[in-house]
Backbone bond lengths (Angstrom), bond angles and torsions (degrees), N, CA, C in turn:
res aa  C-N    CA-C-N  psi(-1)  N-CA   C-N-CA  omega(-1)  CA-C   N-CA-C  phi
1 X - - - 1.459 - - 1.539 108.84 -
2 X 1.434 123.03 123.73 1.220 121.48 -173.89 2.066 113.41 -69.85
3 X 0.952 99.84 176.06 1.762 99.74 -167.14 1.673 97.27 -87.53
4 X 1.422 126.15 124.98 1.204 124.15 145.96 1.303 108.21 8.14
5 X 1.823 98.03 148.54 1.715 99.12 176.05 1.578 85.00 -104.16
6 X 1.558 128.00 -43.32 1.074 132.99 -155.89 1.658 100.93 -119.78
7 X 1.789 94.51 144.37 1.665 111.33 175.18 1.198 127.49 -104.87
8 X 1.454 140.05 157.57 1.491 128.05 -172.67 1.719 87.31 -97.60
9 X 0.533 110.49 156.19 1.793 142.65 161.73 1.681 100.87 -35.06
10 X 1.171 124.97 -52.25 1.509 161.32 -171.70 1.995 90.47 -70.82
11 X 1.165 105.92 -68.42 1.692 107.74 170.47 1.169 124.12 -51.87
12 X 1.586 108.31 -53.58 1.627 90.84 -172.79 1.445 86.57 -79.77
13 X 1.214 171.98 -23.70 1.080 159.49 -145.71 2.056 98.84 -66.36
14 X 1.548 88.13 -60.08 1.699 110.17 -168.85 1.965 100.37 -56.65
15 X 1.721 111.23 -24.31 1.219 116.82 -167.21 1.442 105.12 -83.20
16 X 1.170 114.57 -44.23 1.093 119.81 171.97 1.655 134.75 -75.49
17 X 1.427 90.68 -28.13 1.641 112.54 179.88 1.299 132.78 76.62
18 X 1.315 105.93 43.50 1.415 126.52 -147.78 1.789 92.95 -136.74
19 X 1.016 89.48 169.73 2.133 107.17 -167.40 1.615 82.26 -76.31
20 X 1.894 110.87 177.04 1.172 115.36 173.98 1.914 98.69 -90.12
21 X 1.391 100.71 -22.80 1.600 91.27 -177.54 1.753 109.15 -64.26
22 X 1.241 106.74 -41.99 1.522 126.45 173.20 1.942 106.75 -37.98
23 X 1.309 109.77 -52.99 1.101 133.54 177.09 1.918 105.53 -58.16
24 X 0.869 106.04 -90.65 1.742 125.08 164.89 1.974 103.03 -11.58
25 X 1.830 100.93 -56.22 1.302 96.50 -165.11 1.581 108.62 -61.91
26 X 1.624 117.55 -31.85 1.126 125.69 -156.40 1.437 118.42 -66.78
27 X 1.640 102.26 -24.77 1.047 115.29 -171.94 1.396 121.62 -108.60
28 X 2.054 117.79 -14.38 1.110 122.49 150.61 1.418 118.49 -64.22
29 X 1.687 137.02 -37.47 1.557 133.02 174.55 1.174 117.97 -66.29
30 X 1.385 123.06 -6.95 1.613 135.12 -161.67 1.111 130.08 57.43
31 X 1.677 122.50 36.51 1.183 150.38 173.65 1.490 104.82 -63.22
32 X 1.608 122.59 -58.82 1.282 139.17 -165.11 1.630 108.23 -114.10
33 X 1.165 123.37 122.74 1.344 107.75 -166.94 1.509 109.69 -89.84
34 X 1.021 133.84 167.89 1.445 139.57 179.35 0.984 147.14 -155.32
35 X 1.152 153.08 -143.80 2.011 129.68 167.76 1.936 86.95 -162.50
36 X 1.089 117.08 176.03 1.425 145.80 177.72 1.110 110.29 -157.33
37 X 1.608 96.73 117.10 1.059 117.28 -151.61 1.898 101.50 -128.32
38 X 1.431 106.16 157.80 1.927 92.56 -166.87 1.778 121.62 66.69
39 X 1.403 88.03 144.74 1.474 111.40 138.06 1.790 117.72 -15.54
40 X 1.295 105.59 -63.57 1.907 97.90 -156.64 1.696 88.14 -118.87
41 X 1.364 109.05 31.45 1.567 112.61 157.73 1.546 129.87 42.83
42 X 1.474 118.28 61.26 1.058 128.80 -141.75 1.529 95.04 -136.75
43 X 1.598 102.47 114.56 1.390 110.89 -165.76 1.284 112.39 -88.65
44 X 1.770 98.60 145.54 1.577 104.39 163.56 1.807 105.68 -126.41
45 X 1.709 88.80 170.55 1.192 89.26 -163.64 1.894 99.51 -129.28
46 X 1.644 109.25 99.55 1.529 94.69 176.98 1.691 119.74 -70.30
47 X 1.784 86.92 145.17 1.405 113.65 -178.76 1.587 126.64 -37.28
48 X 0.988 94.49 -21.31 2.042 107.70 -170.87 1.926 75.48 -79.07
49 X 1.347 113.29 -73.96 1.413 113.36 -149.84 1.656 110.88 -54.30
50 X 1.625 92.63 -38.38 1.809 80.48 176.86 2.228 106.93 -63.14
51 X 1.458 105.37 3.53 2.197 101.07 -156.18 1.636 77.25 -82.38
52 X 1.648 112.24 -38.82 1.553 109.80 -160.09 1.410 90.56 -78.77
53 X 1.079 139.88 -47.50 1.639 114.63 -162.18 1.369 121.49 -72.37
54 X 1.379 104.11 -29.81 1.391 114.51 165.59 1.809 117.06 -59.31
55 X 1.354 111.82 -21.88 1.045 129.11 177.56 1.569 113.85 -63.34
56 X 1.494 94.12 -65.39 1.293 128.78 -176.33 1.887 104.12 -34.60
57 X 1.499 95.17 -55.42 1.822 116.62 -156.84 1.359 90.90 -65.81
58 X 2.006 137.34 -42.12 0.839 113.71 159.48 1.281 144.11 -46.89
59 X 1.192 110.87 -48.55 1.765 130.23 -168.29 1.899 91.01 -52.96
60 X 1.785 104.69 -59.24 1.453 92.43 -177.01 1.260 119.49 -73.32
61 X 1.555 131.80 -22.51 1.708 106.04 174.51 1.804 105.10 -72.54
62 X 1.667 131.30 -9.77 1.130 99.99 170.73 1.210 131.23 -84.26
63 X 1.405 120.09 4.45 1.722 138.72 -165.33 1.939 83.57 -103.02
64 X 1.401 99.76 -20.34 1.742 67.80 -176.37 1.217 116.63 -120.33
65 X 1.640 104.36 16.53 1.966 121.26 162.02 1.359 99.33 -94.82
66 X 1.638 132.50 -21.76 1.308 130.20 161.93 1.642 115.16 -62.66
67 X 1.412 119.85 -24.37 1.590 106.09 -154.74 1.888 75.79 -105.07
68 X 1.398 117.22 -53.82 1.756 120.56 -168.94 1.965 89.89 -39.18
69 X 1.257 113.10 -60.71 1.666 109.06 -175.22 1.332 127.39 -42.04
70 X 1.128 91.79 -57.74 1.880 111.19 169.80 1.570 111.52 -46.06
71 X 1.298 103.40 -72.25 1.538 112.71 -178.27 1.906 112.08 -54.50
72 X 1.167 110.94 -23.98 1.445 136.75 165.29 1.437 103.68 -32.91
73 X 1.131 114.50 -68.30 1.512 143.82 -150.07 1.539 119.50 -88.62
74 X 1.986 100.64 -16.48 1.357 90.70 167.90 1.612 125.07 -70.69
75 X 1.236 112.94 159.83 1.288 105.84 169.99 1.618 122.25 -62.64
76 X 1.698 107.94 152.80 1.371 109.37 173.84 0.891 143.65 -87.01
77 X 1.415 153.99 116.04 1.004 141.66 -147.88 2.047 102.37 -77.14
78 X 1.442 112.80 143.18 1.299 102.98 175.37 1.373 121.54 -165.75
């Protein structure tokens, strides 16, 4: 059986490992992109978009183990 195209809020939550409010916020700031879908407006979140954000979260913690290192290295004042 192929994998879901689309996630509940509740899924990526468990994927990510994060609360459902955690989930909710990501996708109210426009961090995580999403659709609303139905009548009683109940979001999903396709799989590609959660591959890129997950993507994304890497790219920025390595720009910011690059800048913490750097800044690491200046001398101390003392």
């Amino acid at each position: 059986m192929p994998a879901e195209r689309f996630l509940t809020l509740t899924d990526v939550g468990e994927i990510l490992n994060v609360s459902p409010a955690q989930t909710y916020a990501l996708v109210r700031n426009g961090d995580l992109r999403a659709v609303k879908i139905g009548g009683r407006g109940q979001w999903r979140v396709e799989r590609t978009e959660l591959e890129a954000y997950i993507q994304r979260m890497y790219d920025e913690t390595a720009r910011f183990i690059g800048r913490e290192s750097a800044d690491s290295e200046l001398p101390t004042l003392e």
